[in-house]
mmCIF file of the N, C-alpha and C atoms, coordinates in Angstrom:
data_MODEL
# 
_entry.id   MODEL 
# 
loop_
_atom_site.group_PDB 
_atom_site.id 
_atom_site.type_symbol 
_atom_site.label_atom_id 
_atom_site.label_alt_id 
_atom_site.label_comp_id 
_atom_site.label_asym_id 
_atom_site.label_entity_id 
_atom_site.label_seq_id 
_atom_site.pdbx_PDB_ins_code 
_atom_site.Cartn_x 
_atom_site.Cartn_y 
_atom_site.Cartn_z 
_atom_site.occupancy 
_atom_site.B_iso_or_equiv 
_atom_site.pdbx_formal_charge 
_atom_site.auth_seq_id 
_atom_site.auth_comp_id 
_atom_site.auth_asym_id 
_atom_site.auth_atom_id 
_atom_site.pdbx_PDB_model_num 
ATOM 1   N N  . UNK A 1 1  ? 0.852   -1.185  0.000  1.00 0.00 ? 1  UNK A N  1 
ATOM 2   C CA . UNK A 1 1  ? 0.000   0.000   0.000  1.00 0.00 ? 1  UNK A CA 1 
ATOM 3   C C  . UNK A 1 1  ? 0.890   1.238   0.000  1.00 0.00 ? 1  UNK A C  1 
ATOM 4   N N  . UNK A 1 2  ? 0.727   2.216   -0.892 1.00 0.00 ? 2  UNK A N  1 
ATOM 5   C CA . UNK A 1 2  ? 1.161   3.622   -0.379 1.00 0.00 ? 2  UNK A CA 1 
ATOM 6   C C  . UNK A 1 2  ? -0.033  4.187   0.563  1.00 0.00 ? 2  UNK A C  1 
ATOM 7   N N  . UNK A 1 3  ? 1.118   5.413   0.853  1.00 0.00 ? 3  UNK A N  1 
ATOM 8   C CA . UNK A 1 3  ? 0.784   6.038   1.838  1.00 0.00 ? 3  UNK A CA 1 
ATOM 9   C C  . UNK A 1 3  ? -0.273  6.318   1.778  1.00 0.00 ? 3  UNK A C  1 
ATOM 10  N N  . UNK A 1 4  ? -1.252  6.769   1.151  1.00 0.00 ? 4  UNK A N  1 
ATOM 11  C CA . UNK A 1 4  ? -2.275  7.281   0.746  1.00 0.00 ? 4  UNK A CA 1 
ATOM 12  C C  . UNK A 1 4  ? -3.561  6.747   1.255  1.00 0.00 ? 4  UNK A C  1 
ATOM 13  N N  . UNK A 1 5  ? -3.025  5.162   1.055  1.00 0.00 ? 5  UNK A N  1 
ATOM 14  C CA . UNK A 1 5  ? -3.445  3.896   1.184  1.00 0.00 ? 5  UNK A CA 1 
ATOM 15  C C  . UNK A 1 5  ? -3.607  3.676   2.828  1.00 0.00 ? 5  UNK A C  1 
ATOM 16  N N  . UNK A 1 6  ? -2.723  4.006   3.095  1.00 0.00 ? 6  UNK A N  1 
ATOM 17  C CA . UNK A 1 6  ? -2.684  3.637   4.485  1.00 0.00 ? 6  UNK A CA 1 
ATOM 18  C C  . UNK A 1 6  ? -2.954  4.701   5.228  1.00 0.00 ? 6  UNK A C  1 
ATOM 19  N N  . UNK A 1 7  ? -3.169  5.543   5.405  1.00 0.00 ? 7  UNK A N  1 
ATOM 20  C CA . UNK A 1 7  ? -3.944  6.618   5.988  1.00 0.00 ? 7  UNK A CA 1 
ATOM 21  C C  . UNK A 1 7  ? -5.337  6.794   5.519  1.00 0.00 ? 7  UNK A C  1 
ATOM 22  N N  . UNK A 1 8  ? -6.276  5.958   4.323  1.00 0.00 ? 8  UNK A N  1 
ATOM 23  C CA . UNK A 1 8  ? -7.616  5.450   4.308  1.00 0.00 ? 8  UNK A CA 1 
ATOM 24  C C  . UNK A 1 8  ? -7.981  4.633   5.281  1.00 0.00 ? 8  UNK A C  1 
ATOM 25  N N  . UNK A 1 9  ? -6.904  3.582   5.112  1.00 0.00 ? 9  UNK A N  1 
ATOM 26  C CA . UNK A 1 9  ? -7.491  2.256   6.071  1.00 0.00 ? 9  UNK A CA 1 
ATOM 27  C C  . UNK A 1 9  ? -7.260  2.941   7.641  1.00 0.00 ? 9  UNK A C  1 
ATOM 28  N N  . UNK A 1 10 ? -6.171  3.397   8.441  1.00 0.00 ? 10 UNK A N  1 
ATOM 29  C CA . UNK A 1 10 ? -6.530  3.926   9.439  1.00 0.00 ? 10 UNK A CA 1 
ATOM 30  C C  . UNK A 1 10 ? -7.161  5.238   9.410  1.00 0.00 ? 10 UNK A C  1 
ATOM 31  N N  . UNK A 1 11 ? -8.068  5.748   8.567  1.00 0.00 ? 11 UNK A N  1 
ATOM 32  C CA . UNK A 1 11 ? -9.120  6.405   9.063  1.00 0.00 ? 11 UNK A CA 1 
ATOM 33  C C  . UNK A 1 11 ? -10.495 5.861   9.418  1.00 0.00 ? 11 UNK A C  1 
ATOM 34  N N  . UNK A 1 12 ? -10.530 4.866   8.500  1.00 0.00 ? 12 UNK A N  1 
ATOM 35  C CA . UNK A 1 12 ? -11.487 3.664   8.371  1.00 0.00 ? 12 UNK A CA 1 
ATOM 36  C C  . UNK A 1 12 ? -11.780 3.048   9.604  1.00 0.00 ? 12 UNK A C  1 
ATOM 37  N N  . UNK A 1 13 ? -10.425 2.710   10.247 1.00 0.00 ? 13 UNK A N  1 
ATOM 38  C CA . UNK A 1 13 ? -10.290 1.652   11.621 1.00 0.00 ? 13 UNK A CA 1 
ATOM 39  C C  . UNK A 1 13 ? -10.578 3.170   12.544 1.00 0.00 ? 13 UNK A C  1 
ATOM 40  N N  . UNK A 1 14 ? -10.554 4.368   12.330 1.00 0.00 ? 14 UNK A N  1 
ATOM 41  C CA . UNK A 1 14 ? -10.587 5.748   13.580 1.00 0.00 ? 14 UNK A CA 1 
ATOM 42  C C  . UNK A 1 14 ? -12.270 5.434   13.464 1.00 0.00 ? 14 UNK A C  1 
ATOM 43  N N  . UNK A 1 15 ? -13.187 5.614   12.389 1.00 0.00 ? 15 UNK A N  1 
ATOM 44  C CA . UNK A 1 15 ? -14.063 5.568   12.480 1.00 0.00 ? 15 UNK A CA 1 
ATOM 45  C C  . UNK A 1 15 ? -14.982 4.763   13.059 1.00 0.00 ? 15 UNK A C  1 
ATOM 46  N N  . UNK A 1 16 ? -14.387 3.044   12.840 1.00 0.00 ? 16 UNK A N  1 
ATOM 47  C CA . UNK A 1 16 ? -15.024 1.896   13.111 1.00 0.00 ? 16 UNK A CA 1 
ATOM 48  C C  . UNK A 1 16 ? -14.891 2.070   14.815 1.00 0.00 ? 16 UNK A C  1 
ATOM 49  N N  . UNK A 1 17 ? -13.274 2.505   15.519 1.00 0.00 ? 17 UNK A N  1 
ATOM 50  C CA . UNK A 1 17 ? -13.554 2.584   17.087 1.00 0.00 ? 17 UNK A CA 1 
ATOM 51  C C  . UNK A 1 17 ? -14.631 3.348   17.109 1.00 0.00 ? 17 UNK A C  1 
ATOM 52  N N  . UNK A 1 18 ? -14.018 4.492   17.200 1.00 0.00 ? 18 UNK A N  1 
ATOM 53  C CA . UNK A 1 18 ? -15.391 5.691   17.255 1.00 0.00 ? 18 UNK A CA 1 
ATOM 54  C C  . UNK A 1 18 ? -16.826 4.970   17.844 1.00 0.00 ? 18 UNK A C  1 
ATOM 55  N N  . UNK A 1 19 ? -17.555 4.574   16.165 1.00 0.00 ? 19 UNK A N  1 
ATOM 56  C CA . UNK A 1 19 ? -18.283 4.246   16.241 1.00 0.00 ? 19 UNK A CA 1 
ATOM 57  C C  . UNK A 1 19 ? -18.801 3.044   17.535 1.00 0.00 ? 19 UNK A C  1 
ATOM 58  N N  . UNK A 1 20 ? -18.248 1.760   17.575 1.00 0.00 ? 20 UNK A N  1 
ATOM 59  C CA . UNK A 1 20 ? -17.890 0.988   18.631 1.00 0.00 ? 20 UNK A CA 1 
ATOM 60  C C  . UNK A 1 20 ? -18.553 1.636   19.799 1.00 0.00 ? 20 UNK A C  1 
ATOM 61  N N  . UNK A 1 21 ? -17.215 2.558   20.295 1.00 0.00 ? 21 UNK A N  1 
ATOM 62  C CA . UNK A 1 21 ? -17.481 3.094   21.265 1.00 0.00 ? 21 UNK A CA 1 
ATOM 63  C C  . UNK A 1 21 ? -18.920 4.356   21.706 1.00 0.00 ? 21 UNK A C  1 
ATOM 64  N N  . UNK A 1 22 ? -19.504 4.381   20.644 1.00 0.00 ? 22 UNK A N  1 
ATOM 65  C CA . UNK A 1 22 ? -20.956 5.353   21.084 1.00 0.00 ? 22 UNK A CA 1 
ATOM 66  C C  . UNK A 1 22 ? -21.913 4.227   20.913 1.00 0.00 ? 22 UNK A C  1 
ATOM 67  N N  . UNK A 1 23 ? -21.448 3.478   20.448 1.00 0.00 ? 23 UNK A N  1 
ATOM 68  C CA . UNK A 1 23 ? -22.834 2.301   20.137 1.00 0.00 ? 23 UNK A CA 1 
ATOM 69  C C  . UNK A 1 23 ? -23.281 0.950   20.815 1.00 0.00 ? 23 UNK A C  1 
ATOM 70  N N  . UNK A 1 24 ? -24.016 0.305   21.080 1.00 0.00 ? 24 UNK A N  1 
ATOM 71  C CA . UNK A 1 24 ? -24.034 -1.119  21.561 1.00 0.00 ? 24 UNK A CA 1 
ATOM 72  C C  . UNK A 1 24 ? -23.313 -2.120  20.701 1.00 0.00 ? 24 UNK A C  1 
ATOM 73  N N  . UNK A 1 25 ? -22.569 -1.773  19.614 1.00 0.00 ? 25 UNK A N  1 
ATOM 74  C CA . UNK A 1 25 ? -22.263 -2.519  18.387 1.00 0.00 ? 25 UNK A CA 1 
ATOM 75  C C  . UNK A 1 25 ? -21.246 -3.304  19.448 1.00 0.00 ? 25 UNK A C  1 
ATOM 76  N N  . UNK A 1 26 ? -21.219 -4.700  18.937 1.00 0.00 ? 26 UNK A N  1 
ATOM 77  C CA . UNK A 1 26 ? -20.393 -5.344  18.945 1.00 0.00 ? 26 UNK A CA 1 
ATOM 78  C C  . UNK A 1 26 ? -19.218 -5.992  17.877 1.00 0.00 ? 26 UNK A C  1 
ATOM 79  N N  . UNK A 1 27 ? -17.762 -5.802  18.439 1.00 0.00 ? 27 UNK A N  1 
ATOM 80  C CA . UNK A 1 27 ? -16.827 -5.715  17.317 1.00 0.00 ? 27 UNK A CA 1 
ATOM 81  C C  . UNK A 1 27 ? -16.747 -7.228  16.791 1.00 0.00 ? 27 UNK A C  1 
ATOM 82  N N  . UNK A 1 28 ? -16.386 -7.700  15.813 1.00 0.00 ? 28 UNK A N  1 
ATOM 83  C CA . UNK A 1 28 ? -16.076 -8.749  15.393 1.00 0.00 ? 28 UNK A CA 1 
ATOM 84  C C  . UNK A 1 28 ? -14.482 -9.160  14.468 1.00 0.00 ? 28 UNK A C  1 
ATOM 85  N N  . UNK A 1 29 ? -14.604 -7.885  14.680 1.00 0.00 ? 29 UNK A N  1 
ATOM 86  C CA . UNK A 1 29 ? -12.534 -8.441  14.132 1.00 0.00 ? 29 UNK A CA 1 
ATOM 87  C C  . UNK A 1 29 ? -11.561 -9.131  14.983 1.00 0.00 ? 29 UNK A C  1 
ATOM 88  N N  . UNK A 1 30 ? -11.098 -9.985  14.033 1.00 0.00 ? 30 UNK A N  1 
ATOM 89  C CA . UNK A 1 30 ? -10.306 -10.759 15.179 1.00 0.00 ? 30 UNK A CA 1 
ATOM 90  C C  . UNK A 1 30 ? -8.937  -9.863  15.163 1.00 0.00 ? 30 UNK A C  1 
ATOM 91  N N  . UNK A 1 31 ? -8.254  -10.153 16.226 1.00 0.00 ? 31 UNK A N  1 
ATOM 92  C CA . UNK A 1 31 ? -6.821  -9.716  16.684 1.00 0.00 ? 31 UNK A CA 1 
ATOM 93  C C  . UNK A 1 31 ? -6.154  -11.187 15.922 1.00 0.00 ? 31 UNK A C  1 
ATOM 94  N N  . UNK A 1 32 ? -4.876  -10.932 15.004 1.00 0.00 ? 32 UNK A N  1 
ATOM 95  C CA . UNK A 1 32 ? -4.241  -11.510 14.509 1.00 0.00 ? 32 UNK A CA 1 
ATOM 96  C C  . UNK A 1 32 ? -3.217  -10.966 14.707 1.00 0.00 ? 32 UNK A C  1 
ATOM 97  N N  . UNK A 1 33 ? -2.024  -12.112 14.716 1.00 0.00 ? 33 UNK A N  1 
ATOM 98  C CA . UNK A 1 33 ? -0.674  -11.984 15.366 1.00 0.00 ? 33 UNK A CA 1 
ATOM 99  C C  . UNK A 1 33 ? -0.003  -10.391 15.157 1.00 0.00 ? 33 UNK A C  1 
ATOM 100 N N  . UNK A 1 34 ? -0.755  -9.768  13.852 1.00 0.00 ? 34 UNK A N  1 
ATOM 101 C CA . UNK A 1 34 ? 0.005   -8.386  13.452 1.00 0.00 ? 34 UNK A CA 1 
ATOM 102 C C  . UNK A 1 34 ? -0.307  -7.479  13.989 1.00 0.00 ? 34 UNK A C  1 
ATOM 103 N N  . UNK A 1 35 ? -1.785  -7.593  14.395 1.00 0.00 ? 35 UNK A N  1 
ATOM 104 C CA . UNK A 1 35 ? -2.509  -6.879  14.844 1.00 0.00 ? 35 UNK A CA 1 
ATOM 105 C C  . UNK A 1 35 ? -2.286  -6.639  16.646 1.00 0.00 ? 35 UNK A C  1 
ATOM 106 N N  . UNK A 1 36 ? -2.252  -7.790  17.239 1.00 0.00 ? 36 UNK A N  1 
ATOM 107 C CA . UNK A 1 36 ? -1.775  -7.909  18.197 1.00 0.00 ? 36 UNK A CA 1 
ATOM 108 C C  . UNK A 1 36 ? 0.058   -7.501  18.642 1.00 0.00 ? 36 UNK A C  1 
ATOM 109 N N  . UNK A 1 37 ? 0.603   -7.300  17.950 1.00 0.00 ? 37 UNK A N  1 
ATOM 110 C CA . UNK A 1 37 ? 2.254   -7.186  17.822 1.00 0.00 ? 37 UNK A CA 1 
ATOM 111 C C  . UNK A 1 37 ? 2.003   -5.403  17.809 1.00 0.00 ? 37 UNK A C  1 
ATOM 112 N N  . UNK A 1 38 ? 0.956   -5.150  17.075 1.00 0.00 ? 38 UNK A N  1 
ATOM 113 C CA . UNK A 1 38 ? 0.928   -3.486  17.095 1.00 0.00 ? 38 UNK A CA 1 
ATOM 114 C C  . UNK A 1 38 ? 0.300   -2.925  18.140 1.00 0.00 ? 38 UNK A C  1 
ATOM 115 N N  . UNK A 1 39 ? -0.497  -3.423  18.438 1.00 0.00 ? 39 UNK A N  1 
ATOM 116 C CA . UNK A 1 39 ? -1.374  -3.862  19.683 1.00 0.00 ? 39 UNK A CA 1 
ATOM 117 C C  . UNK A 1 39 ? -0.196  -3.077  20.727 1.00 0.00 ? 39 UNK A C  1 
ATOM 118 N N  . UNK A 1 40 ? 0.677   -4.134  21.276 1.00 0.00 ? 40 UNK A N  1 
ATOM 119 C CA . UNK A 1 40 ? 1.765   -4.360  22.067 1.00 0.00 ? 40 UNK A CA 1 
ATOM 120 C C  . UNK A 1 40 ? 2.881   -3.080  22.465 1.00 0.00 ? 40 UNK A C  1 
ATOM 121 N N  . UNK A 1 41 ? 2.990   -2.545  20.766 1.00 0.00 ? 41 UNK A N  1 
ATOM 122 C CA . UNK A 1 41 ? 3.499   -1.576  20.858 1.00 0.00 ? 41 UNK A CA 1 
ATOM 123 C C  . UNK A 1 41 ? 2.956   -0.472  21.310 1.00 0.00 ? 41 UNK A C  1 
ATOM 124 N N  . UNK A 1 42 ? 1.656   -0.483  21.037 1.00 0.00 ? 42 UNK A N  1 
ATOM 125 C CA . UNK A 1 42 ? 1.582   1.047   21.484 1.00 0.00 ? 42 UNK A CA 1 
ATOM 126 C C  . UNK A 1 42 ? 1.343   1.412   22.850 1.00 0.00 ? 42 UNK A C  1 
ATOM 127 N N  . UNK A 1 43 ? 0.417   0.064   23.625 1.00 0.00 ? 43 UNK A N  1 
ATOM 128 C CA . UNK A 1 43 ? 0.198   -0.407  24.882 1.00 0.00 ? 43 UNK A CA 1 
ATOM 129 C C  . UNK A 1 43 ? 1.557   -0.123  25.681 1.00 0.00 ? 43 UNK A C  1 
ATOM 130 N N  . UNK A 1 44 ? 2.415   -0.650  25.342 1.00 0.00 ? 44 UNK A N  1 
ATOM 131 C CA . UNK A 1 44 ? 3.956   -0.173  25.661 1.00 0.00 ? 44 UNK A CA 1 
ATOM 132 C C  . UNK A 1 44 ? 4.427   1.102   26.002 1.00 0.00 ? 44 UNK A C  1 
ATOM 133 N N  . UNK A 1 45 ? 4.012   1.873   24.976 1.00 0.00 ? 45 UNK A N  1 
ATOM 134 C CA . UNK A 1 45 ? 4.641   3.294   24.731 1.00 0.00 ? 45 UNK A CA 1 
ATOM 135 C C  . UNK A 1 45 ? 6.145   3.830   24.665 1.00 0.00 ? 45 UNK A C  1 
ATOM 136 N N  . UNK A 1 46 ? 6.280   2.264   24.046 1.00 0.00 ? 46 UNK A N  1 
ATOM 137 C CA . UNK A 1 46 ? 7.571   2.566   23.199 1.00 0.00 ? 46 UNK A CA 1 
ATOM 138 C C  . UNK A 1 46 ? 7.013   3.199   21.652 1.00 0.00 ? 46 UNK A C  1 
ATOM 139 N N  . UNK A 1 47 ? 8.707   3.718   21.164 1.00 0.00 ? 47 UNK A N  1 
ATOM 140 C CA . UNK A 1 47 ? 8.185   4.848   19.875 1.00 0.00 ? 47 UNK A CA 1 
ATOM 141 C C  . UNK A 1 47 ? 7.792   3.836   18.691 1.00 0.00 ? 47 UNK A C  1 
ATOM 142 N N  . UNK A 1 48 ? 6.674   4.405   17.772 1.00 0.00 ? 48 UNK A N  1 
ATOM 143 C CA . UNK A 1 48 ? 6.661   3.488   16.632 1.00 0.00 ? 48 UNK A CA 1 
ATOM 144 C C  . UNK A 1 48 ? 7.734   3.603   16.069 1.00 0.00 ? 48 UNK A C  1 
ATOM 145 N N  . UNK A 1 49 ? 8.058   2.997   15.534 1.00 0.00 ? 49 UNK A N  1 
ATOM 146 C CA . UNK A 1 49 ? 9.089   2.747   13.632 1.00 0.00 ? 49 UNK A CA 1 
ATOM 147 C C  . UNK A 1 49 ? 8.690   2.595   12.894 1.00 0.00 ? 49 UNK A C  1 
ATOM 148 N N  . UNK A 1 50 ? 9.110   3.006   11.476 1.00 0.00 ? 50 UNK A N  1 
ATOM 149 C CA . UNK A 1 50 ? 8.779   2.943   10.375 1.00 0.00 ? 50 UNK A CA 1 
ATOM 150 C C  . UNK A 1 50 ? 9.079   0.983   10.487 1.00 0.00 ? 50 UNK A C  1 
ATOM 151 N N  . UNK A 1 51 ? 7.456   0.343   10.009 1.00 0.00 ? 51 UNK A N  1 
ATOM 152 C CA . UNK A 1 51 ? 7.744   -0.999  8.939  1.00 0.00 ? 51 UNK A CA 1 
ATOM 153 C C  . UNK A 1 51 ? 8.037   -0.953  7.652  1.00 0.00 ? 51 UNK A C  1 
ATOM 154 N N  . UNK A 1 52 ? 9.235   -1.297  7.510  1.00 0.00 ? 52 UNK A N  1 
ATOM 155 C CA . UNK A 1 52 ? 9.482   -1.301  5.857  1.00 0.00 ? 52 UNK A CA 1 
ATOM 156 C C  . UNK A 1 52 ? 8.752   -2.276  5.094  1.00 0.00 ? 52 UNK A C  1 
ATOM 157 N N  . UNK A 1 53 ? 7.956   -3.500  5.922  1.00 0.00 ? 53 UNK A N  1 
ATOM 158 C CA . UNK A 1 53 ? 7.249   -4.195  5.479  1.00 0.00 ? 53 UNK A CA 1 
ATOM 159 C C  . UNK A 1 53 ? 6.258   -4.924  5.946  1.00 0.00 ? 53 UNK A C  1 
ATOM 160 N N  . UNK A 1 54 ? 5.064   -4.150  4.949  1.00 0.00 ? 54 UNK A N  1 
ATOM 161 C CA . UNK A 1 54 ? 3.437   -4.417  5.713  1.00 0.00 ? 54 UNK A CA 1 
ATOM 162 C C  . UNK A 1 54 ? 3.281   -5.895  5.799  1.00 0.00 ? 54 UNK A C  1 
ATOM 163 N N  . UNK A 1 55 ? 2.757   -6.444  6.626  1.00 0.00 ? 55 UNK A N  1 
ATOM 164 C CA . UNK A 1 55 ? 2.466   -7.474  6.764  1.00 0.00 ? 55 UNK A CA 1 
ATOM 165 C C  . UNK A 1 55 ? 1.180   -8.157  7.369  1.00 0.00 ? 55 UNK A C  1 
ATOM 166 N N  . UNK A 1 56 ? 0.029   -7.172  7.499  1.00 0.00 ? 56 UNK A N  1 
ATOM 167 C CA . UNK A 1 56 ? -1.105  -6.946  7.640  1.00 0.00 ? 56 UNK A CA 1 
ATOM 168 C C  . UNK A 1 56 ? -2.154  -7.476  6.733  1.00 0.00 ? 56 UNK A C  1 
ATOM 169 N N  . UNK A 1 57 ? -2.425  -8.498  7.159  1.00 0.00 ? 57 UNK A N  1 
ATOM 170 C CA . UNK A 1 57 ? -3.427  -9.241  6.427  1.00 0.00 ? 57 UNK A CA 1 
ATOM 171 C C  . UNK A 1 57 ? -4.829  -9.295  7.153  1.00 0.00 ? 57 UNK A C  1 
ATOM 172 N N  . UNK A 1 58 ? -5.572  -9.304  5.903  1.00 0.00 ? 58 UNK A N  1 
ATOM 173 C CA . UNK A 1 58 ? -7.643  -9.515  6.198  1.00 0.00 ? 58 UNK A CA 1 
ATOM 174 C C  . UNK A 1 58 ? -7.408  -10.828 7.019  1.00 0.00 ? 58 UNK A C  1 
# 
């Protein structure tokens, strides 16, 4: 993905919390190992880094 690309999809995922969170909705995405690894990091609050390689899969 370029950049472009990837600042759709996390606006996409800003919206979907958002939403989540004002609604009774219940989430259904699973946490997958990448997801969870990013997860980790930020929970951490260690600094991001640039991934030179996405590895983020549906």
């Amino acid at each position: 993905m370029n950049v472009d690309q990837h600042l759709k999809v996390a606006q996409w995922h800003m919206e979907q919390a958002r939403l989540h969170a004002t609604t009774e909705h219940t989430c259904g995405c699973p946490v997958n190992e990448e997801y969870q690894r990013i997860i980790d990091i930020v929970e951490s609050g260690e600094k991001i880094e640039e991934d030179l390689s996405c590895s983020v899969q549906s």
